[in-house]
Backbone as ProteinMPNN parsed JSONL, in Angstrom:
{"seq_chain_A": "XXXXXXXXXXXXXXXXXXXXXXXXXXXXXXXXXXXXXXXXXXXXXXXXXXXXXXXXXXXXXXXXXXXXXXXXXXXXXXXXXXXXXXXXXXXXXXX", "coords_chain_A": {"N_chain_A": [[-95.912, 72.301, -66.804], [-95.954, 70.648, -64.482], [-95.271, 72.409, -62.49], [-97.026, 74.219, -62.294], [-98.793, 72.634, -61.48], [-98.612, 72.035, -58.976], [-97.933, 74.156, -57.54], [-100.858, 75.092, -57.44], [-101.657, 73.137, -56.019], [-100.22, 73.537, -53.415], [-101.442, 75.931, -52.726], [-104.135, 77.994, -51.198], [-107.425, 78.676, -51.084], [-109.631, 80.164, -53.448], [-110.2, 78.653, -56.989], [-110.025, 80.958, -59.005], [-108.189, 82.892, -57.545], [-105.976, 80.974, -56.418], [-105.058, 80.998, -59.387], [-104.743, 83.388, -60.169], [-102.514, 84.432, -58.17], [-100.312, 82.944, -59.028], [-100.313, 83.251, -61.22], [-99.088, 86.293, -61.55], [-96.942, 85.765, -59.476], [-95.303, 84.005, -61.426], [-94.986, 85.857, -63.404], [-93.016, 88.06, -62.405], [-90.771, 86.451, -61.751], [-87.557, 86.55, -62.123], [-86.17, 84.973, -65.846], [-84.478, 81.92, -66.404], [-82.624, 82.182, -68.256], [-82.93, 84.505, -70.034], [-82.39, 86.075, -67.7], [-84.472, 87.88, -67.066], [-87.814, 89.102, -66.1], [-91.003, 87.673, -67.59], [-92.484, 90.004, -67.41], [-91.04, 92.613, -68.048], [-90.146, 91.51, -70.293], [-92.368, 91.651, -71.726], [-93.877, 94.221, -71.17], [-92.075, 95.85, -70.75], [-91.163, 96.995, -68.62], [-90.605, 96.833, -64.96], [-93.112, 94.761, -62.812], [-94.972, 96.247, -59.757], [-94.085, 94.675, -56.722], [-94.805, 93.493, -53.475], [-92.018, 93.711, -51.975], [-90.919, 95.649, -53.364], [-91.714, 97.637, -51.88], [-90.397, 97.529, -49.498], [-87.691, 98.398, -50.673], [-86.232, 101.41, -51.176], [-87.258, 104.308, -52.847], [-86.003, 105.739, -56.074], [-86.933, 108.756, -55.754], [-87.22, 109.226, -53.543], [-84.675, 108.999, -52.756], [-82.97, 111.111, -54.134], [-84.432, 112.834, -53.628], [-83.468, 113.38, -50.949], [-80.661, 113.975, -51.418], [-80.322, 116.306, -52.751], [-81.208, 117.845, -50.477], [-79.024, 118.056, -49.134], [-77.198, 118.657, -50.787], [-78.063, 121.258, -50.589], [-78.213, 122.736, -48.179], [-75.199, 122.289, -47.649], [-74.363, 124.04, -50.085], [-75.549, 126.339, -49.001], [-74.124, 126.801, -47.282], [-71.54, 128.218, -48.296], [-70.009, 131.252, -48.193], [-71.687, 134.299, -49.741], [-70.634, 136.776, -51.725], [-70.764, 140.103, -51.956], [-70.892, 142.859, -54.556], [-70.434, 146.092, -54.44], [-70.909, 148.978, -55.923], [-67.961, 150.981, -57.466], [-66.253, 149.124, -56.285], [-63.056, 147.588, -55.855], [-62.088, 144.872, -58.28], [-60.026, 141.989, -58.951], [-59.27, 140.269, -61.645], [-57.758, 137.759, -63.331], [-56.699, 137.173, -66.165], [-57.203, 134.244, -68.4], [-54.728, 132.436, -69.689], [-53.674, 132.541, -73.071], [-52.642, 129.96, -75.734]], "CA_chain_A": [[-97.192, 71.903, -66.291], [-95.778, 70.183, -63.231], [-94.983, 73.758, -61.623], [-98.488, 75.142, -62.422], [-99.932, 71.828, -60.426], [-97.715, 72.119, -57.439], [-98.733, 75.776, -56.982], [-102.479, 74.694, -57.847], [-102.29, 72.327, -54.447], [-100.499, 74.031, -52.459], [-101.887, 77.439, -52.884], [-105.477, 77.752, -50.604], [-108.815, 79.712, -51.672], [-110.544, 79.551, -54.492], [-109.198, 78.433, -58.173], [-109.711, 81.785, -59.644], [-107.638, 83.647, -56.552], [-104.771, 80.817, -57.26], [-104.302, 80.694, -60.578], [-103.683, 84.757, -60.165], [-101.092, 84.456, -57.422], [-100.023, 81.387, -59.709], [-99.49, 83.831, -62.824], [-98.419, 87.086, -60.965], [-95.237, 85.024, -59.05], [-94.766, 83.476, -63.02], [-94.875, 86.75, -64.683], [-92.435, 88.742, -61.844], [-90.02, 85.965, -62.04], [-86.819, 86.278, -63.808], [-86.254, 83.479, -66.486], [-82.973, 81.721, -65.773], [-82.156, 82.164, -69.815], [-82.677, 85.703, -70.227], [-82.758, 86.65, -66.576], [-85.283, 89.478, -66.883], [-88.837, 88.811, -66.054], [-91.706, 88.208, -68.995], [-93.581, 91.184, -67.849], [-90.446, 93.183, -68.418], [-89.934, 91.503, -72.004], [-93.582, 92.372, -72.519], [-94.444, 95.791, -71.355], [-91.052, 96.937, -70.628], [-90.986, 97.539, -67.478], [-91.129, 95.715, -64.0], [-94.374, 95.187, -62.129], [-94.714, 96.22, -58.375], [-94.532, 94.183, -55.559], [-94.755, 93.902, -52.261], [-90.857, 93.796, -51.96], [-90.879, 97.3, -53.972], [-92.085, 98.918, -50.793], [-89.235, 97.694, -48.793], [-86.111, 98.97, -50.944], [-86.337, 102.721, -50.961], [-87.567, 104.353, -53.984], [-85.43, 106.718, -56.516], [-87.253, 109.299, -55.767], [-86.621, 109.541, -52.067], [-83.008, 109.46, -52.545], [-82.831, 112.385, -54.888], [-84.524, 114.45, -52.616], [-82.557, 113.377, -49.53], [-79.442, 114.473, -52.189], [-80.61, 117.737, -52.905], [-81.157, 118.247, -49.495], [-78.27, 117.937, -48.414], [-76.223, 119.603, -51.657], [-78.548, 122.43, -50.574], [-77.426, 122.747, -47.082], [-73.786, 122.909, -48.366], [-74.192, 125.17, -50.827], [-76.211, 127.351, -48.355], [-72.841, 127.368, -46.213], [-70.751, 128.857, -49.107], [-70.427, 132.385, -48.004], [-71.783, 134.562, -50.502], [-69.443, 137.95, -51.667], [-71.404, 141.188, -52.215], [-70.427, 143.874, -54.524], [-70.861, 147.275, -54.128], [-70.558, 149.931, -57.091], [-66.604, 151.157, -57.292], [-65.204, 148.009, -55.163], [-61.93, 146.898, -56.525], [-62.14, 143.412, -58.684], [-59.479, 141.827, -59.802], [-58.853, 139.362, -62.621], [-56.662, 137.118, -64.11], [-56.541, 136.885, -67.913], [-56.549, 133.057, -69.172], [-53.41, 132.126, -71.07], [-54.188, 131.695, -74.682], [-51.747, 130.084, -76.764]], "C_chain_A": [[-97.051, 71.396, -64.86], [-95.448, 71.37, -62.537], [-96.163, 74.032, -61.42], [-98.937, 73.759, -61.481], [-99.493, 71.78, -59.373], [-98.172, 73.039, -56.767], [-99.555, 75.895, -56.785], [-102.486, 74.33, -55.948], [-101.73, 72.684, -53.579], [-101.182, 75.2, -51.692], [-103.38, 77.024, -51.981], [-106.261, 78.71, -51.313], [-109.318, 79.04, -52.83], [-109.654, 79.666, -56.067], [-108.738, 79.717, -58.842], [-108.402, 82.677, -58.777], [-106.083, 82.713, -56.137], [-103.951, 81.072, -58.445], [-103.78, 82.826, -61.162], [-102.679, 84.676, -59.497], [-100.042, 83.797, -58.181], [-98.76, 82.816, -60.705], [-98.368, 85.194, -62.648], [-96.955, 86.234, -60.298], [-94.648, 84.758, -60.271], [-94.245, 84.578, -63.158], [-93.062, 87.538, -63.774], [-91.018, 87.854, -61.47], [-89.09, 85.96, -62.291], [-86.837, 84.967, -64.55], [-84.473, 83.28, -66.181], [-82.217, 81.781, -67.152], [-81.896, 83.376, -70.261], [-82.066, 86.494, -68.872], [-83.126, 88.107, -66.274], [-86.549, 88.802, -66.8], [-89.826, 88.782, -67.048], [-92.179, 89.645, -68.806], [-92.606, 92.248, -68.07], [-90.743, 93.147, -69.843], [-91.004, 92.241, -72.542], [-94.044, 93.357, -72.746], [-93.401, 96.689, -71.121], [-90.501, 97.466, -69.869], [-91.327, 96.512, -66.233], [-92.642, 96.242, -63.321], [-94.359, 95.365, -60.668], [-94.967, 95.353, -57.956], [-94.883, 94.387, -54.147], [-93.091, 94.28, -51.653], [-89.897, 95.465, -52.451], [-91.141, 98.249, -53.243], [-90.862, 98.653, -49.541], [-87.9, 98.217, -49.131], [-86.62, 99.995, -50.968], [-86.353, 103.39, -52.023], [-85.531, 105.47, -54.462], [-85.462, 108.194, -55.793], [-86.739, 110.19, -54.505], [-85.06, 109.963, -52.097], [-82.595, 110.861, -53.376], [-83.293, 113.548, -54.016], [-83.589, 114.475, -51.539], [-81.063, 114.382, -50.229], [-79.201, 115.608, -52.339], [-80.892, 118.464, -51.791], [-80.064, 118.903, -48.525], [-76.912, 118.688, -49.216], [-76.852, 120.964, -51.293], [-78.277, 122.902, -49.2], [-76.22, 123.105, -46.914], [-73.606, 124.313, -49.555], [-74.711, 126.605, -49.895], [-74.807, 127.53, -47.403], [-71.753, 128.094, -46.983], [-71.165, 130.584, -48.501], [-70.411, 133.491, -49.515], [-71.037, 136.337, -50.616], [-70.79, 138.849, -52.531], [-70.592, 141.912, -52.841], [-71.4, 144.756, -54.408], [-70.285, 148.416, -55.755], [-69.117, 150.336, -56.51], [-65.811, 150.478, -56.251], [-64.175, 147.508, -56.249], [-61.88, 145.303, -56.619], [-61.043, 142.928, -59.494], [-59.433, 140.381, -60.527], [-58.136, 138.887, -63.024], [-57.049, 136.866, -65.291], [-56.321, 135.43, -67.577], [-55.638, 133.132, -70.303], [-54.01, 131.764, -72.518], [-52.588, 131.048, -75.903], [-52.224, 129.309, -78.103]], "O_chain_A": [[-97.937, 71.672, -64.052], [-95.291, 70.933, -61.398], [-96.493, 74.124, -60.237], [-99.618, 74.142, -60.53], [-100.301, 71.308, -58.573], [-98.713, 72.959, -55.665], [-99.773, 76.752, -55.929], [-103.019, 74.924, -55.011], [-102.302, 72.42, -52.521], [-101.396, 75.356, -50.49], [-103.764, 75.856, -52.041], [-105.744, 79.503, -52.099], [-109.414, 77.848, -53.122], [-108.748, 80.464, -56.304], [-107.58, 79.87, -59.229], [-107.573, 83.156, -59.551], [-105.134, 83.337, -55.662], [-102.744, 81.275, -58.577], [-103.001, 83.31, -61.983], [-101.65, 84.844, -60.152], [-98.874, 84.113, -57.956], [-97.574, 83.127, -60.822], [-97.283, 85.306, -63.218], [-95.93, 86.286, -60.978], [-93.498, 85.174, -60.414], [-93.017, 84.608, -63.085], [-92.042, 87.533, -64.462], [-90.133, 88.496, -60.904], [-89.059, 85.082, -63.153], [-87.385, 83.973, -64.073], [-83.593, 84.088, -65.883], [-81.06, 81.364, -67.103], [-80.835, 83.582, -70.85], [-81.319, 87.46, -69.029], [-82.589, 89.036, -65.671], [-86.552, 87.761, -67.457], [-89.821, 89.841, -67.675], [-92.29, 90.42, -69.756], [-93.264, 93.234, -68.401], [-91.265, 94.019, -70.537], [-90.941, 93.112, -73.409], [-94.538, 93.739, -73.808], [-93.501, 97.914, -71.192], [-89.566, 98.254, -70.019], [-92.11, 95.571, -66.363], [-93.162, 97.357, -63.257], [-93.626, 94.529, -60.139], [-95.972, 94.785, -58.384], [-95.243, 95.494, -53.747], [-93.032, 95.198, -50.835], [-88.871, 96.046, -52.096], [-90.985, 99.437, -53.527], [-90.522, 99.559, -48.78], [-87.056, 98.477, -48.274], [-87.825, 99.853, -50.76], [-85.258, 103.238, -52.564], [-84.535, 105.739, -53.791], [-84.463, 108.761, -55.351], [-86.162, 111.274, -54.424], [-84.475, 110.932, -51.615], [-81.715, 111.562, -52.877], [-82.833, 114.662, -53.768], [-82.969, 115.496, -51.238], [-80.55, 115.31, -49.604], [-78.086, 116.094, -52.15], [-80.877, 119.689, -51.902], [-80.1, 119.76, -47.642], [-75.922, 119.151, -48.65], [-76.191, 121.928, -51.678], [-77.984, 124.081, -49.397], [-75.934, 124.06, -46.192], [-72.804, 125.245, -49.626], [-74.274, 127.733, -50.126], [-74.645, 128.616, -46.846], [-70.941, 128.657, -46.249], [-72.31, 131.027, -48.402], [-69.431, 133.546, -50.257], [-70.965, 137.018, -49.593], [-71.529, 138.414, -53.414], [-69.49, 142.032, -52.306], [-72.619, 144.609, -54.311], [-69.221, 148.29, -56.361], [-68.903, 150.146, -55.313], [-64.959, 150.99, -55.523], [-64.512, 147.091, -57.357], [-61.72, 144.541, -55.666], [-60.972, 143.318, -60.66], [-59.581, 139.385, -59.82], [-57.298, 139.73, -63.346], [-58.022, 136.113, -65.329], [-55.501, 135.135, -66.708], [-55.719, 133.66, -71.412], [-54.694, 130.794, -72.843], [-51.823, 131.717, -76.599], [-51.521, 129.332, -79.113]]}, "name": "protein", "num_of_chains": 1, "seq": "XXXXXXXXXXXXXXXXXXXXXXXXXXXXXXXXXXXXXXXXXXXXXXXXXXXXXXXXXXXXXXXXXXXXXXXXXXXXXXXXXXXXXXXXXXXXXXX"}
């Protein structure tokens, strides 16, 4: 209760437009017991912030990844055959 009134007075605007900032900072939290946030425990998942737009998603990096495995692979030179070109093989050992 002494957290929730601290936040109450210093927080400005109006009560309803604290006691969201109030609960949102609560919920996005970790707890220092579990250290995962409730709205994890609750829905499972984290909630965005504003902080979520400064680290750099998944998403981005996967493409940058594939970008760049695709670039390399595009430098592999690729071998053409032609009908009656000589191929040879090696048998795998079987024992």
């Amino acid at each position: 209760m002494k957290t929730f009134k601290r936040a109450m007075e210093k927080t400005g605007g109006d009560l309803e437009l604290r006691l969201n900032r109030f609960l949102f900072d609560y919920r996005v939290t970790p707890h220092v017991t579990t250290g995962v946030p409730p709205c994890e425990l609750l829905m499972g998942r984290r909630i965005r912030t504003r902080f979520d737009l400064l680290k750099p998603s998944l998403v981005d990096r996967v493409v940058k990844t594939r970008e760049v495995q695709a670039r390399g692979h595009d430098k592999i030179p690729k071998v053409e055959l032609k009908q009656n070109d000589h191929v040879y093989y090696i048998l795998p050992c079987i024992s």
